[in-house]
C-alpha positions in Angstrom: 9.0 11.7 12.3 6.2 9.8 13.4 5.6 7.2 10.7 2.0 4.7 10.7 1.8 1.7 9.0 -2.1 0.6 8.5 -3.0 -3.1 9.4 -6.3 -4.7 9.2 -7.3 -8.5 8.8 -6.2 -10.0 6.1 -3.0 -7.3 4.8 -0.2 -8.4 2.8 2.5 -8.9 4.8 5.2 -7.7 2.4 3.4 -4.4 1.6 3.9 -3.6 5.4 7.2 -4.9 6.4 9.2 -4.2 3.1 8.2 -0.1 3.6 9.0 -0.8 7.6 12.6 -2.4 6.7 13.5 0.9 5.2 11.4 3.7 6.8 12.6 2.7 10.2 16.0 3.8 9.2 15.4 7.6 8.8 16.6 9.5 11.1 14.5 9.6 14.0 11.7 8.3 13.5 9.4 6.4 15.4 7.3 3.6 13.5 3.9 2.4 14.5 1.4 -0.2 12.9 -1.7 1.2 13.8 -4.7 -0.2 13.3 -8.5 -0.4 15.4 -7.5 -2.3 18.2 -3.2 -3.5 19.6 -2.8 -7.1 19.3 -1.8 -9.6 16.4 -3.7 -9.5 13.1 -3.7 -12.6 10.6 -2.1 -11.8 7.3 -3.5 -12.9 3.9 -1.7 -16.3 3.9 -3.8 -17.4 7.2 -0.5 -18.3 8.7 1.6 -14.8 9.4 0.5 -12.7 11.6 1.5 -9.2 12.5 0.9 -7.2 16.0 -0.8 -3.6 15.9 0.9 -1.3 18.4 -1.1 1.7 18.2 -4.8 2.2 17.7 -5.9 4.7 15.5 -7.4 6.6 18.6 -3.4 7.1 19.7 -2.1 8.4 16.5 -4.2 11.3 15.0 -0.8 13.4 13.6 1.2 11.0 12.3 3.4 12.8 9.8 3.8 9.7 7.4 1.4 7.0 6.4 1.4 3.9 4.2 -1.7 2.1 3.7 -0.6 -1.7 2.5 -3.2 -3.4 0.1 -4.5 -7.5 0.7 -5.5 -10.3 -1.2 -8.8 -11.2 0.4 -9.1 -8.2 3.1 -9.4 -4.9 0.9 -13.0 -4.7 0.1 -13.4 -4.7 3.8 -11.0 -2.1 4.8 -12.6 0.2 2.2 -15.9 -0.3 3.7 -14.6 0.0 7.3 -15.5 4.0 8.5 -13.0 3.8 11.3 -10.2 3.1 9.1 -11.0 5.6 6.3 -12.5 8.4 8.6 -9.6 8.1 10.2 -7.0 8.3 6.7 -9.4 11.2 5.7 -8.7 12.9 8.9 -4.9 12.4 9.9 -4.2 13.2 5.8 -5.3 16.8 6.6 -1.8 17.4 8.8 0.5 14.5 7.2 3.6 15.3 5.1 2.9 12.5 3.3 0.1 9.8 2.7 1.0 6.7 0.8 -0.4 3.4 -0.5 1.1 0.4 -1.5 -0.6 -2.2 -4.0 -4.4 -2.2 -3.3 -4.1 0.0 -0.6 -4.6 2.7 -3.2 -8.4 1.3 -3.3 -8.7 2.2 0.4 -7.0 5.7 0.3 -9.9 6.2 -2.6 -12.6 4.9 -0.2 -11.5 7.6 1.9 -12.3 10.5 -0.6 -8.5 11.2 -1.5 -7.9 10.4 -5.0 -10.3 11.8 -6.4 -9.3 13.0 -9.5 -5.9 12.3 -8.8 -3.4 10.4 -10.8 -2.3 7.0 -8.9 -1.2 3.4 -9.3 -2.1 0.5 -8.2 -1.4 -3.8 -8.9 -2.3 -3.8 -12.2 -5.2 -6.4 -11.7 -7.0 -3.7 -9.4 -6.1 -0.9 -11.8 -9.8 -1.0 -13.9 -11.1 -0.8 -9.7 -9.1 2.6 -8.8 -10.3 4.2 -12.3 -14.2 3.3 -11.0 -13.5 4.9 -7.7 -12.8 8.5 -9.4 -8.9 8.3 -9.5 -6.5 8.6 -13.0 -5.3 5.1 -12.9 -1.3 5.4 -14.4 -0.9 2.0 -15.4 3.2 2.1 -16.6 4.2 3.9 -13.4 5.6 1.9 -10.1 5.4 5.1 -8.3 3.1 7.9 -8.6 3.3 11.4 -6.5 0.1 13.4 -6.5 1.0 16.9 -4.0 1.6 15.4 -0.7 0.0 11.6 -1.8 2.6 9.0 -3.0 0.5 5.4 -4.5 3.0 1.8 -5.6 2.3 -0.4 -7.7 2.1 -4.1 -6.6 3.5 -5.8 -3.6 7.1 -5.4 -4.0 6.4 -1.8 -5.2 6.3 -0.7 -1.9 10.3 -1.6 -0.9 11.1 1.5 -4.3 8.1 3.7 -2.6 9.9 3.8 0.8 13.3 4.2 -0.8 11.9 7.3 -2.6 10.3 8.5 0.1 14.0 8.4 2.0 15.2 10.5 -0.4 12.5 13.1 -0.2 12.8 13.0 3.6 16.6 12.3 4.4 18.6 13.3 1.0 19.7 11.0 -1.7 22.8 10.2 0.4 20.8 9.1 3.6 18.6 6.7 1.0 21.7 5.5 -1.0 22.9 4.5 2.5 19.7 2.7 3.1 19.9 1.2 0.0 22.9 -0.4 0.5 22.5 -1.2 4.4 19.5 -3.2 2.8 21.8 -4.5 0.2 19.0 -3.7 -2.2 20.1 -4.3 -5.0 17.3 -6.6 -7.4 18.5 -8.9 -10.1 15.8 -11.1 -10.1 16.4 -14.2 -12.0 13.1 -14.1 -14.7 11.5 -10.6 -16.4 7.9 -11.2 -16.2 7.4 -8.7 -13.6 5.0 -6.3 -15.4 1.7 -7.3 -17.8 3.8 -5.8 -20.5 6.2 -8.7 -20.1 4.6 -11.3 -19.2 3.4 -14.1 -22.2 -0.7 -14.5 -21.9 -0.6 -17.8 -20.4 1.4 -16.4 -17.5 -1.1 -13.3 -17.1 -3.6 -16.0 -16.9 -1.8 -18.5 -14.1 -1.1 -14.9 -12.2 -4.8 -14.0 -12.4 -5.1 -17.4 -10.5 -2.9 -16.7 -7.6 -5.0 -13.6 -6.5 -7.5 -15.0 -3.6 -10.0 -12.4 -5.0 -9.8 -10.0 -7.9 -11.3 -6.8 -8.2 -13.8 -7.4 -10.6 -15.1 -10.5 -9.1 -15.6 -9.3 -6.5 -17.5 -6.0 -7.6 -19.7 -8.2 -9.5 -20.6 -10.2 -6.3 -20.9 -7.2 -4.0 -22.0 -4.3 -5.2 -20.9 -0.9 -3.9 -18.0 -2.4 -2.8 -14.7 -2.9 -5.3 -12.9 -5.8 -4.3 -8.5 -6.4 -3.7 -5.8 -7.0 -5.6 
């Protein structure tokens, strides 16, 4: 199984690696973060960077691929034709095709949720419902036919855990699972807008480089990131 992971200036590093931690454990498969051109790409926090070792020239079957979202770098992977004439192709052979976070926004810029019920972080959610999809606000995974979307960020560690399942058996993930030592117990519950108090909504809304609606407002025709 021949398994591409999108990268582009500016990605979220955890969107990409936390997927890559457990997809690389399926049986056979070969992992590749492809993106226009091999070499190291910065990462939103200006500090990480991460190395493309396809291009997208090299991989036009993958059978899996996960599109990671970005602080700053979203609007301009949605606007970038080589990247999404590229998802809009390759989606026409994969088994699956799958976002993590805002990468949702891009897989819409490609023309492949229209229509289609996916998720999203929830500050970008108001984003995907303007770009045609049925935003499912409560959900951290969403499966539309052969498309799979995550919510936020850490999302995208349950998304490739489901998706091991689906590929390898329950038995093959549970195995994963506990190679990974997976196991969250995280020491606050304010992970969701439906648990979080107002004024920690508010110092979230702050963390996020740019958000969606800003940056709509400021360029037109093209929804911002999460």
């Amino acid at each position: 199984m021949q398994i591409a992971i999108v990268l582009y200036p500016d990605v979220t590093a955890l969107d990409a690696v936390g997927p890559y931690e457990i997809l690389r454990l399926l049986p056979e498969a070969e992992v590749r973060f492809v993106g226009a051109a091999t070499g190291p790409l910065l990462t939103d926090s200006g500090v990480l960077t991460l190395g493309v070792t396809h291009t997208f020239a090299r991989t036009p079957r993958p059978d899996l691929v996960l599109v990671p979202g970005s602080g700053p770098g979203t609007a301009a992977a949605m606007a970038d034709r080589e990247l999404t004439g590229w998802l809009a192709r390759v989606h026409d052979t994969t088994t699956w095709t799958t976002s993590v976070c805002s990468g949702a926004l891009i897989l819409a810029a490609a023309g492949l949720l229209g229509g289609r019920p996916a998720t999203t972080h929830w500050i970008a959610q108001d984003t995907l419902g303007r770009l045609g999809a049925q935003p499912r606000r409560d959900e951290r995974i969403v499966c539309s036919g052969r498309i799979v979307t995550a919510a936020g960020v850490s999302a995208g560690l349950d998304l490739a855990l489901w998706l091991s399942g689906e590929i390898a058996g329950r038995d093959h993930a549970e195995a994963i699972q506990l190679w990974t030592e997976y196991d969250p117990q995280p020491p606050f519950d304010a992970g969701h807008p439906a648990k979080a108090r107002p004024e920690i909504l508010d110092r979230a809304r702050g963390l996020a480089p740019v958000s969606p609606t800003r940056a709509g407002r400021s360029s037109p025709g093209r929804p911002g990131s999460a």
